[in-house]
C-alpha positions in Angstrom: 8.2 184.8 1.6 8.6 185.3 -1.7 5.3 183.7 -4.6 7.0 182.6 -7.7 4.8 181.5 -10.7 5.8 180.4 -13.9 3.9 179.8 -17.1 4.0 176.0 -16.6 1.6 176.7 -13.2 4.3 175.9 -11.2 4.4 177.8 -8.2 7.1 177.9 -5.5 6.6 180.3 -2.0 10.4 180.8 -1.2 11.2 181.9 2.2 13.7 185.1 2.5 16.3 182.9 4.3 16.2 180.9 1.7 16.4 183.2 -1.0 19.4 185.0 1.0 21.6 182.3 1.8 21.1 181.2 -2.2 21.6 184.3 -3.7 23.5 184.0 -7.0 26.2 186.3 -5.6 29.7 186.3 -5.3 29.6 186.3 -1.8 27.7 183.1 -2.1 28.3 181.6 -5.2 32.1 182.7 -5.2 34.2 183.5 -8.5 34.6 179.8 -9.9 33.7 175.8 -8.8 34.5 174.9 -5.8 34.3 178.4 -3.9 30.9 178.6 -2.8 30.7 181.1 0.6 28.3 179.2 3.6 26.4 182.6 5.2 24.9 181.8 8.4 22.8 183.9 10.6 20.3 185.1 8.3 17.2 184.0 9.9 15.3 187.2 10.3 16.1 188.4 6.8 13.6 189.9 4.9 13.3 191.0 1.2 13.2 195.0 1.6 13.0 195.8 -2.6 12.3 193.3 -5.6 13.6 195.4 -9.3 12.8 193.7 -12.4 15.7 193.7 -14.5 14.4 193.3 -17.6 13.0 190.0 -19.0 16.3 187.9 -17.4 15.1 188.6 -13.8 15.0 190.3 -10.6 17.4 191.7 -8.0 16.4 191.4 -4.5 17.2 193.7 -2.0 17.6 191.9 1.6 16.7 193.8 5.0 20.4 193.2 6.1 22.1 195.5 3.0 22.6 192.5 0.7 21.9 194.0 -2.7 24.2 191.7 -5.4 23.7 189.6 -7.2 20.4 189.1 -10.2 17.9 185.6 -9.3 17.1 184.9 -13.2 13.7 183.0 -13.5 16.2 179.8 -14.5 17.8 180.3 -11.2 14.5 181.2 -9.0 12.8 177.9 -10.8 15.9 175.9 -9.8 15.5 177.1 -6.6 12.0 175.9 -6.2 12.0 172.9 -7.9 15.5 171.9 -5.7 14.4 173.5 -2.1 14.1 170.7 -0.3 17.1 169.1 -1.0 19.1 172.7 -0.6 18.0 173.3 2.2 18.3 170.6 3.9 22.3 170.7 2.7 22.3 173.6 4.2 21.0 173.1 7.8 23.3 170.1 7.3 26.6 172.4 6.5 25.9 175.0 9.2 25.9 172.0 11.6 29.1 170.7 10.2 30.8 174.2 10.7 29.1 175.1 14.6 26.9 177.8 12.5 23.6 179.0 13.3 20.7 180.4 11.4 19.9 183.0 14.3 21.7 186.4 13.8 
């Protein structure tokens, strides 16, 4: 779990998983619209490193060599303030495409 706090008081505890299968990657995110990646099996991921990168952000460093891709504190807000609603898209998408969450 990662504890995000922001200046506002907002706080958001994001799970690894979470984090992981969000990541701001191209493996994820792809190279344009439309070609977002759906990573399953990431279940038992944890966050092995956190490096600030500057002011913009961190990178996180997962247990399972995934090591790409920088969560800005826009993006790490976004995530918390949409978590619900992502993540249940995503249990939703694995379903749809006979993926599971276990490794």
């Amino acid at each position: 779990m990662l504890e995000v706090a922001f200046d506002s008081g907002e706080r958001f505890n994001l799970p690894c998983e979470y984090l992981r299968v969000h990541s701001p990657s191209a493996e994820v995110q792809g190279h344009g619209p439309g070609q977002q990646g759906l990573v399953a099996g990431k279940r038992g991921v944890n966050i092995d490193a956190i490096e600030p990168i500057g002011n913009y952000g961190v990178l996180l460093r997962f247990s399972d060599g995934h090591a790409t891709g920088i969560f800005s504190w826009s993006t790490l807000y976004d995530l918390g303030v949409n978590q619900e609603r992502n993540w249940k898209a995503y249990l939703e998408a694995l379903e749809k495409n006979g993926l599971k969450r276990e490794p």
